[in-house]
N, C-alpha and C positions, 0 to 999 in steps of 0.2 A: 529734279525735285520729285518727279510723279518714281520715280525708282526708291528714293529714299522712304516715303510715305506709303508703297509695298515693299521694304523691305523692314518697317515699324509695324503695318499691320501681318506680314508673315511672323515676325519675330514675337508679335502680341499672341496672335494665332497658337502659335507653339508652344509658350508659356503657358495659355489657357489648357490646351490640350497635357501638358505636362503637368500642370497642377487638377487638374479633373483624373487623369491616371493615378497621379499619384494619393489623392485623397480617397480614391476606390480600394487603392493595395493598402494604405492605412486603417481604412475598415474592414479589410478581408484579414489584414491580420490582426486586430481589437477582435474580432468575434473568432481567432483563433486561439488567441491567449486566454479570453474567457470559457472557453469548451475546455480547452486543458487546464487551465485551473478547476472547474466541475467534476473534472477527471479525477484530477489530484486528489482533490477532499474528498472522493465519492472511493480513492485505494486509501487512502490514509483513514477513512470509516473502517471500511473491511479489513485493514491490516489489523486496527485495534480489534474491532472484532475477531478476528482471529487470534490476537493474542490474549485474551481475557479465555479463548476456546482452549486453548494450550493450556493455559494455566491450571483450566479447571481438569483437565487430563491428565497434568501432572499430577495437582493434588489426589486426583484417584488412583493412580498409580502406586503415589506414596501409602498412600490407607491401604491400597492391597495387601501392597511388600511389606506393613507393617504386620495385618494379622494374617501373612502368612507367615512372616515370621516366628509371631506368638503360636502361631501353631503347630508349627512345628517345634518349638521348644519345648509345648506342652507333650507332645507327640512323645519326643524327645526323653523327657523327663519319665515318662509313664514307662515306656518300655524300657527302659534302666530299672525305674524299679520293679517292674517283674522283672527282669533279669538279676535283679543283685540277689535274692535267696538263690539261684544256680552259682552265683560265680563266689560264692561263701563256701 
């Protein structure tokens, strides 16, 4: 009898102990999924941020190549026509 009634209070013992373990690593990982998710949102800010930075880079890009283009066709056009009284 007294064996049975330490082997229910061992057995209670280690359930206590196994459930206080284990509700520790279930909090240790709740406040690790929450920092990574802080994470997450905090690269998914800066990505967009960075790509609104891109965009606005492109666009300057494009306005360059465009008046340099026009410029050079200006360019272009001008020195043809001094040139076209020599080549008459």
């Amino acid at each position: 009898m007294v064996e049975g009634i330490l082997a229910l209070v061992a057995l209670l013992v280690g359930l206590g102990i196994g459930w206080f373990a284990w509700g520790r690593r279930l909090s240790a990982t709740t406040d690790e999924l929450r920092s990574e998710t802080g994470k997450r949102t905090a690269a998914e800010a800066n990505l967009e941020q960075e790509r609104k930075a891109a965009q606005e880079k492109l666009a300057v890009l494009k306005d360059a190549q465009e008046r340099l283009s026009d410029t050079f066709k200006a360019l272009s056009f001008e020195a043809l026509k001094k040139q076209q009284p020599v080549l008459s």
